[in-house]
N, C-alpha and C positions, 0 to 999 in steps of 0.2 A: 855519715848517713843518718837522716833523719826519721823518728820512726813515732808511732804513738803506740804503747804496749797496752793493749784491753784488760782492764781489773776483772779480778773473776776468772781468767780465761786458765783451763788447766795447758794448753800449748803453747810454750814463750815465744812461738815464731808467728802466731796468728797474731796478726797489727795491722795498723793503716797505715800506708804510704805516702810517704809526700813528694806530693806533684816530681822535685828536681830529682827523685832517683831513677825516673823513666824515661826516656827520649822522648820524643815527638811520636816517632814512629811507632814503638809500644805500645803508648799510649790511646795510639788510634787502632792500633791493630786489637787491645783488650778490650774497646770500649766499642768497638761494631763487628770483631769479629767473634770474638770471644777469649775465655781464659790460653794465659800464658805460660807455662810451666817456669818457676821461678827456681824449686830445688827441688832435693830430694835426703832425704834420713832415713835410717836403718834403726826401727824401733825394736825390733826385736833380734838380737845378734846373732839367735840362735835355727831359727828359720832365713833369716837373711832379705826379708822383704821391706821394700822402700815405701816408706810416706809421703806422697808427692804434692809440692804443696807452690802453688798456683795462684798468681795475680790477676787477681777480677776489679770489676767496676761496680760502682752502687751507686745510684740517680742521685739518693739523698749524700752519702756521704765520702763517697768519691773511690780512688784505688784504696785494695786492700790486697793482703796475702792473706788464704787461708788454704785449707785442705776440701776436699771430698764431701759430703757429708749425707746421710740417711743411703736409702736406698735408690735415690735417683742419681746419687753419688754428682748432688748437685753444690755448687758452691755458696754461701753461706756469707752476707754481712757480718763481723760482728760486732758491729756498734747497732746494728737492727735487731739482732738477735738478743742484746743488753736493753733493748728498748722495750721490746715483746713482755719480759718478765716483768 
């Protein structure tokens, strides 16, 4: 599996995607329906609650896995978000 890991980034699992780990069908279902749930992680062992961490689509820079983010608990570029700063 091929993957690109974003420098900077405090979550080892937030990366970009490449194109051959998705199917056809994924791939259209993330990019006009919306996010996929890809997994899930137990960050904290002692409450027990999961990180759920989701393959979206970016115009500019294509499939990404990331998580949740702010308050709209919207999902997040992060090669856009490395570009912002």
């Amino acid at each position: 599996m091929f993957s690109i890991n974003i420098p900077g980034c405090a979550h080892k699992h937030v990366r970009m995607v490449d194109r051959k780990e998705l199917s056809f069908l994924k791939k259209l279902r993330i990019r006009f329906i919306g996010p996929k749930k890809a997994f899930s992680i137990i960050v904290n062992k002692e409450k027990g609650e999961p990180l759920d961490y989701y393959y979206g689509y970016c115009k500019k820079h294509g499939y990404f896995i990331s998580y949740p983010q702010g308050w709209d608990r919207e999902l997040r570029c992060p090669l856009c978000k490395i570009e912002q700063k």
